[in-house]
N, CA, C and O atoms as a GROMACS GRO file, in nm:
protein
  376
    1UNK      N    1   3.525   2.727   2.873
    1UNK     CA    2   3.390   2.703   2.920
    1UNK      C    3   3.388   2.719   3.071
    1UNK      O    4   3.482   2.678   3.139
    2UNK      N    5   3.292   2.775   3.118
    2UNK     CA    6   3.293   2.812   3.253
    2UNK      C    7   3.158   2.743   3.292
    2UNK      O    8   3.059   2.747   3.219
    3UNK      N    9   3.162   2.678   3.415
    3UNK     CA   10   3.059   2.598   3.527
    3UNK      C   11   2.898   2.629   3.451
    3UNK      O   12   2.834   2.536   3.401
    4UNK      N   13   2.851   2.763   3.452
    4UNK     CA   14   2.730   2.819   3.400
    4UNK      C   15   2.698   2.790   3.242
    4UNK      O   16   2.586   2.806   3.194
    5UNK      N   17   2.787   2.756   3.184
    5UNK     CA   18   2.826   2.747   3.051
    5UNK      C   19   2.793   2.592   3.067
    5UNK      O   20   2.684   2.554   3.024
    6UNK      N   21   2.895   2.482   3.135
    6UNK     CA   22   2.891   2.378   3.132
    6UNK      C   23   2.745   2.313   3.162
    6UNK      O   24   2.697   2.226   3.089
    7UNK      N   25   2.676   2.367   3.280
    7UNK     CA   26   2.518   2.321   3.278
    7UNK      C   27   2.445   2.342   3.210
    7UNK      O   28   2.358   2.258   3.184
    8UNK      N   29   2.449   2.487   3.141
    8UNK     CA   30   2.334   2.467   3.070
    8UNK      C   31   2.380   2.402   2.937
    8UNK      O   32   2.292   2.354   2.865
    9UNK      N   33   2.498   2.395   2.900
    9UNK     CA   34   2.479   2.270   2.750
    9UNK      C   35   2.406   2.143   2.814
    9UNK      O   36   2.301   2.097   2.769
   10UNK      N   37   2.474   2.093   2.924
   10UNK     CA   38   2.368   1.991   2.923
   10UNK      C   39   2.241   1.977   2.925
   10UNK      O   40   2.176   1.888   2.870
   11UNK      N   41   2.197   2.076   2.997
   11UNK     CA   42   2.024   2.067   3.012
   11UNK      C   43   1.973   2.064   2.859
   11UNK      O   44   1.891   1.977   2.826
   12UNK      N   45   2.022   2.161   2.763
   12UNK     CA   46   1.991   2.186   2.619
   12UNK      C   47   2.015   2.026   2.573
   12UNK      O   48   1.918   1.972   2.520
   13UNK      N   49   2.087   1.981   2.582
   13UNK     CA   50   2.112   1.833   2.545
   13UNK      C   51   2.024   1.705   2.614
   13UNK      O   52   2.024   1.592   2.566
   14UNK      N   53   1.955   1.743   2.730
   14UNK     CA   54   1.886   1.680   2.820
   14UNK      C   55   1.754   1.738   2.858
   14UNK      O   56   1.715   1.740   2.974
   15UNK      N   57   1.673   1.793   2.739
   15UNK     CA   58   1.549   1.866   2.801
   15UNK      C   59   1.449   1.809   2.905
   15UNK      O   60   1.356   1.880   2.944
   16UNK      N   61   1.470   1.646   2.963
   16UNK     CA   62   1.370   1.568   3.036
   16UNK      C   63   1.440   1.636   3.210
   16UNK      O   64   1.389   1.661   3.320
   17UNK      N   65   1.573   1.643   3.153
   17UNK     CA   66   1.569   1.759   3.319
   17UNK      C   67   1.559   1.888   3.325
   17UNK      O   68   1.547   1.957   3.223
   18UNK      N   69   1.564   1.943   3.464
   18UNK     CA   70   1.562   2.112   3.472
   18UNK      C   71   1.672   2.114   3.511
   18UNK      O   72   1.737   2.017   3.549
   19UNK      N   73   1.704   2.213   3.506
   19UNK     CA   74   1.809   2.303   3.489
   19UNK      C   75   1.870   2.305   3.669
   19UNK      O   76   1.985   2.337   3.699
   20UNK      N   77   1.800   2.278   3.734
   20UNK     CA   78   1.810   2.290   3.844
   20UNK      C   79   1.858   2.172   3.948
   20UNK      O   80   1.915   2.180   4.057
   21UNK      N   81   1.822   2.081   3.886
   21UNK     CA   82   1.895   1.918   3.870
   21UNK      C   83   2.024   1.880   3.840
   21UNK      O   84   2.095   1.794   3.892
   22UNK      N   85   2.049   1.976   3.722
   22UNK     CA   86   2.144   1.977   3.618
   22UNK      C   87   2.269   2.065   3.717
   22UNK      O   88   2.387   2.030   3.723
   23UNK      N   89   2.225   2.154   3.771
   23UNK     CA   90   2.317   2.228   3.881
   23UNK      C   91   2.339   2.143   3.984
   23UNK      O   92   2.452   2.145   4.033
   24UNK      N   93   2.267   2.078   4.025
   24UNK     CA   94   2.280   1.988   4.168
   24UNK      C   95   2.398   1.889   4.103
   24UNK      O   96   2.507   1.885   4.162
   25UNK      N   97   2.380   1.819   3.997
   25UNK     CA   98   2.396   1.704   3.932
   25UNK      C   99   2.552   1.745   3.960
   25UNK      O  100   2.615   1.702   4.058
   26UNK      N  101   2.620   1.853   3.839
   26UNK     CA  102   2.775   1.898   3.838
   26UNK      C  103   2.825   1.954   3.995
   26UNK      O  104   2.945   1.934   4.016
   27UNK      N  105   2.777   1.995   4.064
   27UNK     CA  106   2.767   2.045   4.229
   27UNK      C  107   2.823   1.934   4.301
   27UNK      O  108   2.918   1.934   4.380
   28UNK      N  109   2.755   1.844   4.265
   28UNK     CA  110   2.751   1.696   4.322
   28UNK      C  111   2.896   1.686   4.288
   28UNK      O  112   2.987   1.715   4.366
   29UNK      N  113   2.917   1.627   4.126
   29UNK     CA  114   3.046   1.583   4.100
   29UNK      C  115   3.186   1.667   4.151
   29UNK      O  116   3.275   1.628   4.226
   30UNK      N  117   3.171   1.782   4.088
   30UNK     CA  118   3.292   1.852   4.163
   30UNK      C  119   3.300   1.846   4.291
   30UNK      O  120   3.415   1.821   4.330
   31UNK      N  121   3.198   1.864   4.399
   31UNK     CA  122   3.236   1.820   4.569
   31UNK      C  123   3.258   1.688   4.563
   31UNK      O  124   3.371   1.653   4.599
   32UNK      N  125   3.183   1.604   4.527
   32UNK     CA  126   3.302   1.488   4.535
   32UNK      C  127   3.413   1.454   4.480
   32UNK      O  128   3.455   1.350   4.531
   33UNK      N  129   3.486   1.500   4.392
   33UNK     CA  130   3.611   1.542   4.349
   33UNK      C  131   3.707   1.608   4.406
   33UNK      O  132   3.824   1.570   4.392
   34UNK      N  133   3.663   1.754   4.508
   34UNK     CA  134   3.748   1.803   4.560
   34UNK      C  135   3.775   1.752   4.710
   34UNK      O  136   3.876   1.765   4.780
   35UNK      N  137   3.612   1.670   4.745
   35UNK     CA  138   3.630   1.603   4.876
   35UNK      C  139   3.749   1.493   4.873
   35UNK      O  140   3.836   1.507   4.960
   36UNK      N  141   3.764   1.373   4.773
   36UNK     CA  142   3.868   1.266   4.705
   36UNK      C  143   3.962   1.343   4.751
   36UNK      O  144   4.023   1.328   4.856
   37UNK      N  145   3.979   1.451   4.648
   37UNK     CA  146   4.143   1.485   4.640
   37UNK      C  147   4.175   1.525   4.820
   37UNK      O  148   4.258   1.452   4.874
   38UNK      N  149   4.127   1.607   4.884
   38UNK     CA  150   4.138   1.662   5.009
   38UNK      C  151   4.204   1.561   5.093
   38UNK      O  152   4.300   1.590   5.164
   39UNK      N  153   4.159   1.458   5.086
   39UNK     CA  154   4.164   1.294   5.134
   39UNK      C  155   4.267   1.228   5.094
   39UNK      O  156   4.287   1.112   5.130
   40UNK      N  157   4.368   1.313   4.991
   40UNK     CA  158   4.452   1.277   4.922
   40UNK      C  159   4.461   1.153   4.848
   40UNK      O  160   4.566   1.092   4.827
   41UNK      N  161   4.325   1.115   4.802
   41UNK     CA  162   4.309   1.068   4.689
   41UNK      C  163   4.297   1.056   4.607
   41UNK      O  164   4.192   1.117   4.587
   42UNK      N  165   4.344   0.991   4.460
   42UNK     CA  166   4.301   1.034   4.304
   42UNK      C  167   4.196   0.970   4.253
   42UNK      O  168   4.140   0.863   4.281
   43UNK      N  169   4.172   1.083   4.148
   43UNK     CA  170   4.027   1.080   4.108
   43UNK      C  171   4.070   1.044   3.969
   43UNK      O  172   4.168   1.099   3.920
   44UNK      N  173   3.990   0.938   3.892
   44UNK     CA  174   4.091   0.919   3.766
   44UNK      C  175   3.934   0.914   3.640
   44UNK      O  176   3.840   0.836   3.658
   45UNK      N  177   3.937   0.962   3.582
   45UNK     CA  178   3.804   0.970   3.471
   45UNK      C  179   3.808   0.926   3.337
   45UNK      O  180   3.789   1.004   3.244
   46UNK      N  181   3.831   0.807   3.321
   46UNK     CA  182   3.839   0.707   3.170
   46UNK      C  183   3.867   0.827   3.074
   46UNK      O  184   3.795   0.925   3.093
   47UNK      N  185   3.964   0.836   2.969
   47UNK     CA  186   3.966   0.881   2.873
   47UNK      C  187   3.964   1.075   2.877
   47UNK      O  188   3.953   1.154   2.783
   48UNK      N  189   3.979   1.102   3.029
   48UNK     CA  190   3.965   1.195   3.028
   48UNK      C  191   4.093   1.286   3.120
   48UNK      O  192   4.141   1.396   3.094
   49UNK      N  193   4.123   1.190   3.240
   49UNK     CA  194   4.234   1.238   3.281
   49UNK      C  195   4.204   1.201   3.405
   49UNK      O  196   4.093   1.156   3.430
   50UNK      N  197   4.346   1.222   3.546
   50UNK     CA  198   4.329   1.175   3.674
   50UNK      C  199   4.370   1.325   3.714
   50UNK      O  200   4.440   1.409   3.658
   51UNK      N  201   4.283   1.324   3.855
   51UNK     CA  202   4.344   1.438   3.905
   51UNK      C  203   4.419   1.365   4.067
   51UNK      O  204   4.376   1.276   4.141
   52UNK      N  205   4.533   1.441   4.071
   52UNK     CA  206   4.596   1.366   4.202
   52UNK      C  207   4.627   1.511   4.293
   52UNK      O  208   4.586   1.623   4.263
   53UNK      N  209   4.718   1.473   4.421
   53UNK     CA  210   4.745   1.568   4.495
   53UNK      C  211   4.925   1.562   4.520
   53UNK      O  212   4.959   1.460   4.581
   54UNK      N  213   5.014   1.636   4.490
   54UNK     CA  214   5.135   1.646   4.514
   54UNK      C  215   5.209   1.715   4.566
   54UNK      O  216   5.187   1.832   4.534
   55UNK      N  217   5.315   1.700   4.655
   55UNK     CA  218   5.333   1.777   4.818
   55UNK      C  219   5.456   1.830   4.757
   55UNK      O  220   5.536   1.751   4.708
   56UNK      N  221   5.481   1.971   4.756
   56UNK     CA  222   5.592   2.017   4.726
   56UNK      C  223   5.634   2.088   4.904
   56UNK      O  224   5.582   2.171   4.979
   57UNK      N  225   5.784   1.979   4.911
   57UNK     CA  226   5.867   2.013   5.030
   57UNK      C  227   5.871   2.164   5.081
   57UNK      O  228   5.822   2.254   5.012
   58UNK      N  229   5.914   2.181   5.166
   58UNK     CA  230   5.957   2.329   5.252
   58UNK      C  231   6.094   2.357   5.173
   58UNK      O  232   6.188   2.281   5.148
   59UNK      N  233   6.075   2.498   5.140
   59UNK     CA  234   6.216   2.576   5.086
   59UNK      C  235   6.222   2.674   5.137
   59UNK      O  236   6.137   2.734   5.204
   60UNK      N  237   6.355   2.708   5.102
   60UNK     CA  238   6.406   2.904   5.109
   60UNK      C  239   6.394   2.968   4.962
   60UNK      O  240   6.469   2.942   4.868
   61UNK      N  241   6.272   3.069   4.959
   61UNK     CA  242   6.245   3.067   4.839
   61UNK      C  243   6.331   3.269   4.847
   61UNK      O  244   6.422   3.291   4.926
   62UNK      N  245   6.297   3.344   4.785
   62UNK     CA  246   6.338   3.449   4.779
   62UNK      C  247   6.269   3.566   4.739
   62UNK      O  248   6.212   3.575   4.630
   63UNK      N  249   6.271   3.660   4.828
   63UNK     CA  250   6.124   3.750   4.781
   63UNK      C  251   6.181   3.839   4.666
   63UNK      O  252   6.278   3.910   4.690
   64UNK      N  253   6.127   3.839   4.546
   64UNK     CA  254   6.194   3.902   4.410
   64UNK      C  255   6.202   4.068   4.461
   64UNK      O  256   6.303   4.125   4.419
   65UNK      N  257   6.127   4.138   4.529
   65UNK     CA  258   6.085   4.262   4.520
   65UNK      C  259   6.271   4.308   4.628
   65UNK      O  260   6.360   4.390   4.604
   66UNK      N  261   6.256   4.220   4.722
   66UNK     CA  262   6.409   4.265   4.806
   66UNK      C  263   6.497   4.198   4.803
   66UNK      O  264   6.610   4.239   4.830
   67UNK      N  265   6.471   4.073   4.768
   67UNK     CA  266   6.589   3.952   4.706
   67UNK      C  267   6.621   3.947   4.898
   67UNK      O  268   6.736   3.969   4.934
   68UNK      N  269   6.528   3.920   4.990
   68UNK     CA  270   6.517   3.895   5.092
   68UNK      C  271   6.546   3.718   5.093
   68UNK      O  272   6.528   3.680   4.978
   69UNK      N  273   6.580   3.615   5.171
   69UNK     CA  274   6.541   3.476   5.176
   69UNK      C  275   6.432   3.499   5.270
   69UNK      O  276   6.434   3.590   5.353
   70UNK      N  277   6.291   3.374   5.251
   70UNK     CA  278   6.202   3.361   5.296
   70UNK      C  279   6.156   3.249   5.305
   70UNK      O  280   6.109   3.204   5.200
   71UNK      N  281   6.149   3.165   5.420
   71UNK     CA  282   6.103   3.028   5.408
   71UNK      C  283   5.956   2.995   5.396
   71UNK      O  284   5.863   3.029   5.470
   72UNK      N  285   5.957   2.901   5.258
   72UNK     CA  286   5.846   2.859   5.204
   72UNK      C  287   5.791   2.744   5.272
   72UNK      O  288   5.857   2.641   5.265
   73UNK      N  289   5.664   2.744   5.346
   73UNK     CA  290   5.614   2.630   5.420
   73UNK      C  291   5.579   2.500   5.338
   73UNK      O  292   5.550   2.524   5.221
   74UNK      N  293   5.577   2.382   5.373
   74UNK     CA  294   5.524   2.262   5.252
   74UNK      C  295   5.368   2.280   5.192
   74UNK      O  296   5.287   2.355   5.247
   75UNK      N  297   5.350   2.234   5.120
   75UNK     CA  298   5.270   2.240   5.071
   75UNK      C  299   5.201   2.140   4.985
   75UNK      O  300   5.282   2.086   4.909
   76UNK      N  301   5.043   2.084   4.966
   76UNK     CA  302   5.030   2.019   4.844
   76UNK      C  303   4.970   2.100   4.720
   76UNK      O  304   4.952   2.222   4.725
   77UNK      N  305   4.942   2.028   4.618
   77UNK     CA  306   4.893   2.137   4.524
   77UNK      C  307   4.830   2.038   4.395
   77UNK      O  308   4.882   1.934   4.357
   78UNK      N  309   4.727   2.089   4.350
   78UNK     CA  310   4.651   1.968   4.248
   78UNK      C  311   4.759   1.947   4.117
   78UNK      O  312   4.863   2.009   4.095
   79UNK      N  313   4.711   1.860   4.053
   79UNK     CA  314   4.797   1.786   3.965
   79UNK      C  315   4.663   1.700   3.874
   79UNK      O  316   4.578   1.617   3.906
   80UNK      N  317   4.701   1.779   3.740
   80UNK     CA  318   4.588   1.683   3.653
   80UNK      C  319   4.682   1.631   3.571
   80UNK      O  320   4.793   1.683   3.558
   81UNK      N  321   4.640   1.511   3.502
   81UNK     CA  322   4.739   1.434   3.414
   81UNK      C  323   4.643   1.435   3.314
   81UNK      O  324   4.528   1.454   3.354
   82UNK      N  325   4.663   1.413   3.145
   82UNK     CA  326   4.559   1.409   3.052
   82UNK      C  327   4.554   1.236   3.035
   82UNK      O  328   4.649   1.158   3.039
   83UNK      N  329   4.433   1.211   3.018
   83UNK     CA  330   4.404   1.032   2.954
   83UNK      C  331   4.470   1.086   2.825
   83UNK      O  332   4.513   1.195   2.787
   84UNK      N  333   4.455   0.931   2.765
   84UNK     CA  334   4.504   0.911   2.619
   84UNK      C  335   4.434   0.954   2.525
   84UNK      O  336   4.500   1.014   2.440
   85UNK      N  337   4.298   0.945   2.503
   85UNK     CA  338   4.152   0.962   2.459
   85UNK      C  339   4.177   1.112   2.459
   85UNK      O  340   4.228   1.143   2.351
   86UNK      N  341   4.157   1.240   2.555
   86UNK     CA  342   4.199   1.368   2.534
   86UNK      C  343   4.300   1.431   2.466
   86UNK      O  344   4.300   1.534   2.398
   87UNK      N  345   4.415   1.327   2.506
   87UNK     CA  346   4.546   1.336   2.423
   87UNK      C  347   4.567   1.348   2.283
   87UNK      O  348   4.615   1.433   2.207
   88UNK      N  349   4.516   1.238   2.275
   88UNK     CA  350   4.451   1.222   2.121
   88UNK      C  351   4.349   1.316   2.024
   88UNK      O  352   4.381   1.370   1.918
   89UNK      N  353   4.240   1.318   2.080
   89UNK     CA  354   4.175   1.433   2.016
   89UNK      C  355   4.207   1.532   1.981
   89UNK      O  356   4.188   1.588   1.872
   90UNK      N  357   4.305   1.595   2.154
   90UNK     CA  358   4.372   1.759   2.109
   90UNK      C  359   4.485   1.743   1.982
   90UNK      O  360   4.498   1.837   1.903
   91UNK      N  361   4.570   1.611   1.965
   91UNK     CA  362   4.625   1.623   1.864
   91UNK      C  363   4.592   1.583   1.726
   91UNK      O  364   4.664   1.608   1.630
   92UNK      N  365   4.451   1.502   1.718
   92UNK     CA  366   4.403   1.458   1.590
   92UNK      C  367   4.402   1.640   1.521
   92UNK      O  368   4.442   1.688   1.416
   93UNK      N  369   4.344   1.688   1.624
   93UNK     CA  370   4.288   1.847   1.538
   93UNK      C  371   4.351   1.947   1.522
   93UNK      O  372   4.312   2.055   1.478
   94UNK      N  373   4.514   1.895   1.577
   94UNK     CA  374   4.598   2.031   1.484
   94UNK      C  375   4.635   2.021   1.366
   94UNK      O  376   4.691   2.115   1.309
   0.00000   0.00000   0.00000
């Protein structure tokens, strides 16, 4: 499911809003989600999962194409964990 996909099920599910609300509405949530994490804070969503931020150290990584060494700067990088509730579902239905 993709963003465009995700609003309009809701609006179809919510005909007392427009569609245009409904964009602001998810707009809203994801910037404040990616603002949290930026801040290096976690964002944690009952039954659905936390998203956190995790710093992978500086290395000597190796460029495959010349098998050159190349030092890899630090870095963080997102990190979602699944709730139990998701967990569950994906495995009630195999």
């Amino acid at each position: 499911m993709i963003r465009s996909e995700l609003i309009q099920k809701i609006s179809e599910e919510n005909p007392h809003l427009i569609q245009r609300d409904v964009d602001r509405i998810v707009s809203t949530i994801f910037d404040e989600i990616i603002d949290a994490m930026s801040r290096g804070e976690r964002v944690e969503l009952r039954g659905f999962g936390a998203f956190s931020v995790k710093r992978r150290d500086a290395r000597i990584g190796r460029n495959p194409r010349t098998g050159e060494s190349v030092p890899v700067e630090e870095k963080h990088v997102p990190f979602f964990k699944t709730g139990k509730l998701l967990r569950d579902r994906l495995n009630d239905d195999a």
